[in-house]
Structure formats: structure tokens, C-alpha cells
C-alpha positions as CSV (number, residue, x, y, z in Angstrom):
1,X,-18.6,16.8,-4.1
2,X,-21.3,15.8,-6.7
3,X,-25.2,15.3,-5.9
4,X,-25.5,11.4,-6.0
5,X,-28.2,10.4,-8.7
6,X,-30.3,7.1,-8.2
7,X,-28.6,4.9,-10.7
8,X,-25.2,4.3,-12.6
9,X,-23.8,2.4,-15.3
10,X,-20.7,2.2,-12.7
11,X,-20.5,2.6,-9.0
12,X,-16.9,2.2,-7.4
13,X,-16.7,1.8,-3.5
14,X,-13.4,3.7,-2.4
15,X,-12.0,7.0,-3.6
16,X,-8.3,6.0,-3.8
17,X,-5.9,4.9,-6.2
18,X,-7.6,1.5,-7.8
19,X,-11.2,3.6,-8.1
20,X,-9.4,6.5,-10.2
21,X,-7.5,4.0,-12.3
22,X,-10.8,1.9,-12.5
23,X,-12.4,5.1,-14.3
24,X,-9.4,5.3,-16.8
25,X,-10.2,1.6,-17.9
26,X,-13.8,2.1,-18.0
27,X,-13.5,5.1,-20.3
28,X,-10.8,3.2,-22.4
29,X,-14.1,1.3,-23.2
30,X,-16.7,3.5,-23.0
31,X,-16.3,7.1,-23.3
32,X,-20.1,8.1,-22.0
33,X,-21.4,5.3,-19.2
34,X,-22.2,6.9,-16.0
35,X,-19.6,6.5,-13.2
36,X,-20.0,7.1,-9.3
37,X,-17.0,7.0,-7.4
38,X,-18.0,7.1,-3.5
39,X,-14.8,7.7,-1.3
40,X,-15.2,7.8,2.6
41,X,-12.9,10.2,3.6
42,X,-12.9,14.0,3.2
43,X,-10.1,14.9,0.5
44,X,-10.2,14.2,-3.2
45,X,-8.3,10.9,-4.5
46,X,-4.8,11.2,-3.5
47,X,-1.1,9.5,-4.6
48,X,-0.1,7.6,-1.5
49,X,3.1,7.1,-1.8
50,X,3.9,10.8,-2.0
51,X,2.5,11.2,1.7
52,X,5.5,9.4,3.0
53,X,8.0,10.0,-0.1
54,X,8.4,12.9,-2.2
55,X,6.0,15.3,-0.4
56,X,8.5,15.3,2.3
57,X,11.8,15.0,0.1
58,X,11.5,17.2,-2.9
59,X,10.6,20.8,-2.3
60,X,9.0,21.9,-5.3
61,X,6.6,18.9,-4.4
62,X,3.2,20.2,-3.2
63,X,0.0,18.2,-2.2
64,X,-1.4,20.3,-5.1
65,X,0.4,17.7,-7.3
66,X,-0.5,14.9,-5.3
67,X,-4.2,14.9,-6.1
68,X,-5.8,12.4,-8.6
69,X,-9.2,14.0,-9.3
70,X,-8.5,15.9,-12.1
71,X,-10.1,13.8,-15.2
72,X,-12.8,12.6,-12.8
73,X,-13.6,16.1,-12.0
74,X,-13.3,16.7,-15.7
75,X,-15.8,14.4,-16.8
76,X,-19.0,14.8,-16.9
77,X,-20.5,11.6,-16.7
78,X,-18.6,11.1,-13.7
79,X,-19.9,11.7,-9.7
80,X,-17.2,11.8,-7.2
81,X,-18.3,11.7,-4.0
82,X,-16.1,12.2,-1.2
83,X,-17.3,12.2,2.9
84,X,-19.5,9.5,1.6
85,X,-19.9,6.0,3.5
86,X,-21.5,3.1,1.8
87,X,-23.2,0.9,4.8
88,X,-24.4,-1.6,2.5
89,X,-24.2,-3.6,-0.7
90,X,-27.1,-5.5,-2.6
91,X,-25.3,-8.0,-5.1
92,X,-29.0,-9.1,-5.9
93,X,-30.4,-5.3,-6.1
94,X,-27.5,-4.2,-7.7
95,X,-27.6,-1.4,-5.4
96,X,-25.8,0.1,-2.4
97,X,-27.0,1.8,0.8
98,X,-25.0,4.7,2.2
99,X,-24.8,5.8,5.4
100,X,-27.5,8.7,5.0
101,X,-30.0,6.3,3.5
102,X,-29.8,6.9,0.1
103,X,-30.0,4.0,-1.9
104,X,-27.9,3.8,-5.5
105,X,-28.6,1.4,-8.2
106,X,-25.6,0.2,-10.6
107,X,-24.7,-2.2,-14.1
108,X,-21.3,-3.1,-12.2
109,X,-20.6,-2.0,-9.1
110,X,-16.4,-2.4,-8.2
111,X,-15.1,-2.8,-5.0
112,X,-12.0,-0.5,-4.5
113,X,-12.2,-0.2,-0.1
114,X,-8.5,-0.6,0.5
115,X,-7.1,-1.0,3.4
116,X,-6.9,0.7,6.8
117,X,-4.2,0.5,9.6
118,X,-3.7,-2.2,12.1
119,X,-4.0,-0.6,15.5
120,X,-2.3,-0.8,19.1
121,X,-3.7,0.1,22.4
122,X,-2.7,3.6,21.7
123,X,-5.3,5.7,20.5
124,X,-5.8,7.7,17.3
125,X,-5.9,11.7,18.0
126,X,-4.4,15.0,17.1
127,X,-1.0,13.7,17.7
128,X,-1.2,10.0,17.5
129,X,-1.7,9.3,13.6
130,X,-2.1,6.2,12.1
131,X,-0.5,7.6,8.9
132,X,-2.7,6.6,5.8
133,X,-4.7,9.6,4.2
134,X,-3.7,13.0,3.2
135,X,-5.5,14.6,6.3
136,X,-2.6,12.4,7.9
137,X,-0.1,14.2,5.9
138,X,-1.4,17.7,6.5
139,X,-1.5,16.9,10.3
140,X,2.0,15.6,10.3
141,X,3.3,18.7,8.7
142,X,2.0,20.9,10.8
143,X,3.6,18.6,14.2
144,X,6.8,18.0,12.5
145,X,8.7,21.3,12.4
146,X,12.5,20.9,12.3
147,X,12.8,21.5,16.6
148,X,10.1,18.8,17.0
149,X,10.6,15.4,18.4
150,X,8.7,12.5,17.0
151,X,8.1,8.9,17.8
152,X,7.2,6.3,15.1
153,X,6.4,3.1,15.9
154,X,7.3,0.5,13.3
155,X,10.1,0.0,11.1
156,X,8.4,-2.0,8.4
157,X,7.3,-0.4,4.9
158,X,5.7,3.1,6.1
159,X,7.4,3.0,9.3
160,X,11.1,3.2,8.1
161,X,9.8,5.5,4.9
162,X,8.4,8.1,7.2
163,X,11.2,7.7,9.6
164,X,13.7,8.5,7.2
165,X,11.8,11.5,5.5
166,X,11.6,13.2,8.7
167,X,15.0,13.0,9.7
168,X,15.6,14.5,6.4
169,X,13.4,17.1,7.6
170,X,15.5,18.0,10.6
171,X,12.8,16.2,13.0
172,X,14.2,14.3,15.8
173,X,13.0,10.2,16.1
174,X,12.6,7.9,17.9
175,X,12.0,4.7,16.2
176,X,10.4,1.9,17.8
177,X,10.9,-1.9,16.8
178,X,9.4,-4.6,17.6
179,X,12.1,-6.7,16.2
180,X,16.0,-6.4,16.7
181,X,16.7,-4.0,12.8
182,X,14.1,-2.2,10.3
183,X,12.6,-4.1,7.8
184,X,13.5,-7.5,9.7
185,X,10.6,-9.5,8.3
186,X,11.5,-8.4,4.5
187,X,15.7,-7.8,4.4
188,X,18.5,-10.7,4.4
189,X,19.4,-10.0,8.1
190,X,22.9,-8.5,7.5
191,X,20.9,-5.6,5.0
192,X,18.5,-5.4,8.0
193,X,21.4,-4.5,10.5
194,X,22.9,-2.1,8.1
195,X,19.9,-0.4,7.2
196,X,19.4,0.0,11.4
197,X,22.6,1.4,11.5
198,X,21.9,4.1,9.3
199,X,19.1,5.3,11.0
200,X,21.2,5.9,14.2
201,X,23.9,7.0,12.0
202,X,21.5,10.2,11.0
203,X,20.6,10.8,14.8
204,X,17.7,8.3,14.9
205,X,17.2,6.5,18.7
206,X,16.1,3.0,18.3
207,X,14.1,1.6,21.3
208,X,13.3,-2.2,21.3
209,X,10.1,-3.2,22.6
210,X,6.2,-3.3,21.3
211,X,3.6,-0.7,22.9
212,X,1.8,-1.7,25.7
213,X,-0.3,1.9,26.2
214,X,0.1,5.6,25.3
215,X,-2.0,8.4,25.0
216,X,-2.2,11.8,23.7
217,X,-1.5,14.5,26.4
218,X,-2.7,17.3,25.1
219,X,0.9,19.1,24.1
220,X,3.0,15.7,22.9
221,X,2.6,11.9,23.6
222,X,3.6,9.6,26.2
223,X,4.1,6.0,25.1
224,X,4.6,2.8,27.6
225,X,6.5,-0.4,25.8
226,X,5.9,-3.6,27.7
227,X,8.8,-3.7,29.7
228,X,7.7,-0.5,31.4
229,X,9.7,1.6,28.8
230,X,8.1,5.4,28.4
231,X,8.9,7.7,25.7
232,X,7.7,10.7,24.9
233,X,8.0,12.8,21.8
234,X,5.6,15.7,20.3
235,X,4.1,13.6,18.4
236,X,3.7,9.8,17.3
237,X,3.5,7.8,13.5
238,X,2.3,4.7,13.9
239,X,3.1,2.0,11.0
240,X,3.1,-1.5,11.8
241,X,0.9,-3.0,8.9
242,X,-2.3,-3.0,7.2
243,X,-5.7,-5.2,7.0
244,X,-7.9,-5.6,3.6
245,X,-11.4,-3.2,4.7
246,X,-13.6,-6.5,3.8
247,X,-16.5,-5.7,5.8
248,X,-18.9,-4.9,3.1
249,X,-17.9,-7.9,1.3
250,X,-18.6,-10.3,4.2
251,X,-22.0,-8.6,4.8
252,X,-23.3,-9.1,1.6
253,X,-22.4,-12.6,1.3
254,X,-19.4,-12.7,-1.0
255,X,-16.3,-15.1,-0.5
256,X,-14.0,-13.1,1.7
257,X,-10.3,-15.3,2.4
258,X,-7.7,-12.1,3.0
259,X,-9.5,-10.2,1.1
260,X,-12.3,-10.1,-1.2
261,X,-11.8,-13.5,-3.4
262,X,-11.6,-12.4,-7.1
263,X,-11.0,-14.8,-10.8
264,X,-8.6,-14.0,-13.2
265,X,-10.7,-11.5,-14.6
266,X,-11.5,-9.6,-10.6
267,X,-14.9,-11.2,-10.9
268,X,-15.9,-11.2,-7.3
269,X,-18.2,-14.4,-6.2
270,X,-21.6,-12.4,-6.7
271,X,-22.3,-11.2,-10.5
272,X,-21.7,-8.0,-11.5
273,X,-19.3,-7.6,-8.6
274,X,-15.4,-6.8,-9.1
275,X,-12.7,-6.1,-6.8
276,X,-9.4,-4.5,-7.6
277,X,-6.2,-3.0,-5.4
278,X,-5.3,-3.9,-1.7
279,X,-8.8,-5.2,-0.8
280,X,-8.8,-8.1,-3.5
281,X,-7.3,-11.9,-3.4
282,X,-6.5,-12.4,-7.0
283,X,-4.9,-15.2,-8.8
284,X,-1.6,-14.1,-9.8
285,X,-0.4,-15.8,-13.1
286,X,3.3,-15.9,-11.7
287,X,2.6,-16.4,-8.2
288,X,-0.9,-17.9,-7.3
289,X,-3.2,-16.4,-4.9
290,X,-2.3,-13.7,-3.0
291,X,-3.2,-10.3,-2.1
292,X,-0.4,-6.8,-2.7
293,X,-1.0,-3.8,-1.0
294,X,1.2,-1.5,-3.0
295,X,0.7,1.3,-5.4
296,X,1.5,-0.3,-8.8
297,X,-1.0,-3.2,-8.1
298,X,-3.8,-0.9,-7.2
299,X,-3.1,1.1,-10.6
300,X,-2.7,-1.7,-12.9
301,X,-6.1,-3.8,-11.1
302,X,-7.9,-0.8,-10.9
303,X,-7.4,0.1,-14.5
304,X,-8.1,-4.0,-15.4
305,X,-11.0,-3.8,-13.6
306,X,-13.0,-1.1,-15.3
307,X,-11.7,-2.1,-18.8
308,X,-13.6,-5.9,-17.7
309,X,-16.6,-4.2,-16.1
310,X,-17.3,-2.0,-19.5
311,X,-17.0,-5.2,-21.5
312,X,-13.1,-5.9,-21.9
313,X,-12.5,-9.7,-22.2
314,X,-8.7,-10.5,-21.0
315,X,-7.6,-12.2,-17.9
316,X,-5.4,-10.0,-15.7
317,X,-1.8,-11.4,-15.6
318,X,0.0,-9.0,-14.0
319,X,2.4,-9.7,-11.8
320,X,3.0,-5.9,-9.7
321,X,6.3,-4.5,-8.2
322,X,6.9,-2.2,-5.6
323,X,9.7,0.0,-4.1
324,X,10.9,2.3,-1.6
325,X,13.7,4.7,-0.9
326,X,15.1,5.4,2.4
327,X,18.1,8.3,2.8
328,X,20.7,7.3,0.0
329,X,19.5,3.8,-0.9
330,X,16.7,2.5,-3.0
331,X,15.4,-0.6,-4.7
332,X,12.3,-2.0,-6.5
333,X,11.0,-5.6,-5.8
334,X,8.9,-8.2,-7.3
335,X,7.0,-11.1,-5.7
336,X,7.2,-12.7,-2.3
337,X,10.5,-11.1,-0.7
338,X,10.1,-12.2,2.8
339,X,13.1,-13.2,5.1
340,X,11.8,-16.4,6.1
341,X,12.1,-17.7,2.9
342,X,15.5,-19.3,1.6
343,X,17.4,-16.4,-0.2
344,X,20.7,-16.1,-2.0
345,X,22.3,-12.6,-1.6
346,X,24.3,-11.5,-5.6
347,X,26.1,-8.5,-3.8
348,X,28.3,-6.5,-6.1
349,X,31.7,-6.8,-4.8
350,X,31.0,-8.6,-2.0
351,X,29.3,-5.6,-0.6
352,X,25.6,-4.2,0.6
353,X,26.0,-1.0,-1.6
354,X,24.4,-3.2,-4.7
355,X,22.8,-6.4,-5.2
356,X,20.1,-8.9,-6.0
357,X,18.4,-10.7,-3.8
358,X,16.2,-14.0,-5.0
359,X,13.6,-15.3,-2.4
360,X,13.1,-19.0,-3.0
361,X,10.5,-21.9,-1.8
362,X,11.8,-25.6,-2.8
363,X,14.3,-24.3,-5.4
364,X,11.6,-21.7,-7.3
365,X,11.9,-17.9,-7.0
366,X,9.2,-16.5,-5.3
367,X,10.3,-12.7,-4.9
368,X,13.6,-10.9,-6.3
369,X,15.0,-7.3,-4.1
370,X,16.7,-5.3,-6.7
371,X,18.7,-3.1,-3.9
372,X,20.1,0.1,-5.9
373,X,19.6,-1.7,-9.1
374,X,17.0,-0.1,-11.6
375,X,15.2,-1.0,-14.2
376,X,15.0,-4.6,-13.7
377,X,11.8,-5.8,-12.8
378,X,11.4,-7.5,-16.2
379,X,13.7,-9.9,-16.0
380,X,13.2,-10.6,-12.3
381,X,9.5,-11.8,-13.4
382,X,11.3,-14.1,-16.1
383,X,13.7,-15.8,-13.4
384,X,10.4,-16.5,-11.3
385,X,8.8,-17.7,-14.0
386,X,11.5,-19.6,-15.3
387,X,12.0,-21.4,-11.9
388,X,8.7,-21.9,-11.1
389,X,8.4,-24.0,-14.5
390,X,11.8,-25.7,-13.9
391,X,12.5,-25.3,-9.9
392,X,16.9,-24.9,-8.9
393,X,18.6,-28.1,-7.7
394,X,21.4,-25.5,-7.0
395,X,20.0,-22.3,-6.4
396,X,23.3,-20.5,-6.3
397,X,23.5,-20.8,-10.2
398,X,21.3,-17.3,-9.7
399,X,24.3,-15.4,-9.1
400,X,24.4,-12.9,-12.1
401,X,21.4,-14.0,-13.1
402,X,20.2,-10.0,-12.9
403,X,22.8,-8.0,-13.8
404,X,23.8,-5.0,-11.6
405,X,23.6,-2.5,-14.3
């Protein structure tokens, strides 16, 4: 951790992966303006995505490799500053408070808070993790040995990710839904059903219910669903969805709709202000307004972000993906892939193994689930910008749209 001076060229709020990308675009413009980046939590930067993927699944994979502070720590016009809270922001100052008092002056000051986990009526403790940071991780490891038992609660994104690294792991779960399969809300319901299946295939129990209490006993957990439903396990991973940290935002006055409001350039509402990765409502070129809490948006806005803020002029267009494996099965996605949305399934062979799947609003694609099919994201942007300029009267003309490769 740095000494914090009074003033920067740059100050980024948030130590994850938008602010360490935000650095890499503001050096792509200016190799020597000064640069605070002021994370709240303990550990350096981290790759998120390796907490509940390849830490867990590739054994040569240490969180040694997982760290991104390497070029900030390299760079000497740069201040990272971890364990630091910011308790205030002064758009008309240009300054920020932190929690000790201190007050830092900046040129452009980028919002990069994140997110943080929604939370039940089950407590956070040594064995009840709301699994986000790399403290998490480290925690987790030490709980999770291959005679352990452990309850995660969620089978959305991070709830069937961690699910299925631990069982890989030799760890016995339990995996708690809310919902009848995992990944429900995202997954054509047959995919859903399939994917539950293979979870209790690998040993996995699946309970049905949500979480009325629980608590850390001191040697493992005891959790209560609301039908009077206990189970207990060693230790507990809770996953059932994220919220944009905003706070700061509404405090100081700028336009906060889920998530800090940003223009096509993550210009905030008060000057000098930006906002990049899972915090920020951005106006996507392909999409409109909407807000993506996954790893490649908060690399590719972060970067955008500090290349604007050190004097860049485009507009950012991206559109980002995402992507996931869990045990033998994998895909990337692009857009809006919800299951609420009308969808025709392009299986190969008639079968789950392979497929597309195109999420559509009133005959336009909206999202596109590349399930085992790589290297494809390209041209599922093209069929949603292609429909959205030209919308399907017969939306089953998609079929081998994307080929299966």
C-alpha cells in the first residue's frame, strides 16, 4: 500500500478489474499523469473469474497468478491503495473524502465500485461466505477439503460455477434452489433440467426451497428453508445475485437508474466524472441501456474509460460477452439471454450436447447462448444487429444462422 498524496491527475474509486484496466487506457494516452487507485478491500486487484473457475480446476493455477497489480505496482506515477474506503465524493471540489479524513483532489476522478452480494437472512461469518473477493477464495479453501460438506445456496451464475468446482474437488454439496433446475432464469428449460441432472449425476443433493434463517455455529452451518427444511453442512457459499455499489453516486448528486447513468463516452452526469464496469448504466450501441456485470465488460469499459478521461475522443460501442463452464460443458453468450424471452433452440442433431440459442423480443435478437460452440461471438453480435435493424416475421429462419463449428 502507497502513502496517498493530496492531488492526482486520476483517482479511480475501486480496486478491481475496471480500475486496473482503467490505468492501461490512461497510460495508452498518457504515459506520466498521476494515478490513484483506492480499493476497499485488503488484497491487491484480483481476476474474478478465476476465484470460482480455474483456481479450483487447474492445478498448476495459483492465486499468485491471479493478481492484477503488477504494472500498477510497476509504475511509478501510480498509488494503489488498498484497505482504503472513500466516504465521499465532491464532483464540484473535484475531490474525495476517505474514511480516515483525508481529503484527495483529482483532473478525473472514475468510478470503478462494482458490485457487492445480495444478502439473505443468514449472516456473513467464518463459514457463511458471500463469495466475491479473494479473501473469499482463501477462506473457502481452507473449509473445503475433499471430506468436507458444503452448502451453496443459488444455482445462478456463481452459484452453479462454484458448485461444480467443488465437486470436482471431491467436496460434498448441497445445492439449494430457489427454482425447480440451475440456471432457470437464463437456460431454455429443457437445458435447465439437464444441467440439474448433472449435478446430482456427480453426487450433488438438490434441496428446493429459499432460506428463511441460518447461522454459523461455530464448527459448520445450520440453515432453515421456509418450509421448515434444515441443512447443515461445514460450511455455506451463498450466490444468488449481485447489486451495482451506487451509494457514493447517489450522495453526491449524480443520476443513479441501476447503476450509475453514464453517455456513450461513460461520462457520468457531473463533469469530470466517469463510470466504467458493473457499477455503470451505459448505452449499448447493439442493445440500449443496460448495465453487465461480467468480466469482459469491466475490462473493455475500464480500459475505454481511462483512454476518454486522458483525452481519447470515441464513443464506447462495445457490445461485451460472457461465459462459464460447469463440469464437461461450456459456452460463451452475448446480449440479453434470459428465459423469459421468446427463444428458438438450433441444437445439433436434435440434441443438448451443441447448440445456439437466440433470445428474441418482437422478432429482434436480443441475446445469443453459444452452448459448446466457440469462437462465435462475432457473428452472434451481427444476427442482433442485423434483426434489430430488420426484426424476424419468422424467427425460425435463425436455424443455422451460427454455425456449430
Amino acid at each position: 500500500m502507497s502513502q496517498v498524496q493530496e492531488s492526482y491527475d486520476y483517482v479511480v474509486v475501486g480496486a478491481g478489474v475496471a480500475a486496473t484496466s482503467a490505468v492501461k487506457g490512461i497510460r495508452s494516452q498518457d504515459p506520466s499523469g498521476t494515478v490513484a487507485v483506492l480499493g476497499s478491500e485488503p488484497d491487491r486487484p484480483v481476476y474474478r473469474p478465476d476465484l470460482s473457475k480455474a483456481l479450483w480446476l487447474d492445478a498448476e493455477k495459483s492465486l499468485d497468478d491471479s493478481w492484477l497489480s503488477g504494472d500498477l505496482e510497476d509504475d511509478d506515477a501510480v498509488d494503489l491503495l488498498t484497505d482504503t474506503t472513500v466516504s465521499a465524493i465532491d464532483p464540484g471540489a473535484h475531490a474525495v473524502r476517505l474514511a480516515d479524513g483525508t481529503t484527495v483532489t483529482y483532473g478525473k476522478l472514475l468510478l470503478a465500485t462494482g458490485a457487492e452480494p445480495r444478502t439473505l437472512d443468514l449472516q456473513p461469518g467464518p463459514r457463511v461466505l458471500y463469495y466475491r473477493t479473494a479473501a473469499d477464495y482463501q477462506r473457502l479453501r481452507t473449509l473445503a477439503g475433499p471430506d468436507s460438506h458444503v452448502v451453496v445456496v443459488g444455482g445462478g451464475y456463481i452459484g452453479s460455477e462454484i458448485a461444480s468446482a467443488l465437486v470436482q474437488n471431491d467436496v460434498s454439496v448441497t445445492l439449494v434452489l430457489d427454482l425447480e433446475d440451475v440456471q432457470e432464469q437464463m437456460f431454455p428449460r429443457a437445458l435447465a433440467a439437464s444441467l440439474t441432472k448433472a449435478f446430482t449425476d456427480r453426487g450433488v443433493t438438490v434441496v428446493h426451497g429459499s432460506v428463511s434463517a441460518g447461522e454459523d455455529t461455530g464448527d459448520g452451518v445450520r440453515i432453515r428453508l421456509d418450509d421448515g427444511t434444515e441443512v447443515v453442512g461445514d460450511a455455506a457459499v451463498v450466490g444468488v445475485g449481485v447489486q451495482p455499489r451506487t451509494g457514493l453516486a447517489e450522495a453526491a448528486g449524480l443520476e443513479v437508474d441501476n447503476g450509475v447513468v453514464v453517455d456513450e463516452h461513460l461520462r457520468t452526469s457531473a463533469e469530470d466524472v466517469y463510470a466504467a464496469g458493473d457499477v455503470a448504466s451505459y448505452p449499448d450501441a447493439l442493445l440500449g441501456r443496460r448495465r453487465v456485470e461480467h468480466v469482459d465488460q469491466a475490462e473493455k469499459s475500464g480500459e475505454h474509460a481511462g483512454k476518454v478521461m486522458a483525452g481519447a475522443g470515441e464513443a464506447y460501442e462495445y457490445t461485451p460477452i460472457f461465459w462459464s463452464d460447469i463440469f464437461d460443458a461450456g459456452y460463451e453468450a452475448v446480449g440479453e439471454t434470459k428465459s423469459d424471452l421468446d427463444m428458438v433452440e438450433d441444437w445439433k442433431d436434435g440434441q443438448l450436447g451443441t447448440g445456439v440459442v437466440y433470445y428474441l423480443k418482437q422478432g429482434s435478437v436480443r441475446g445469443v447462448l453459444l452452448w459448446n460452440v466457440w469462437d462465435s461471438t462475432d457473428q452472434a453480435r451481427e444476427v442482433i444487429r442485423e434483426t434489430r435493424d430488420a426484426p424476424l416475421d419468422d424467427p425460425e429462419v435463425l436455424r443455422g444462422r451460427i454455425p456449430f463449428g
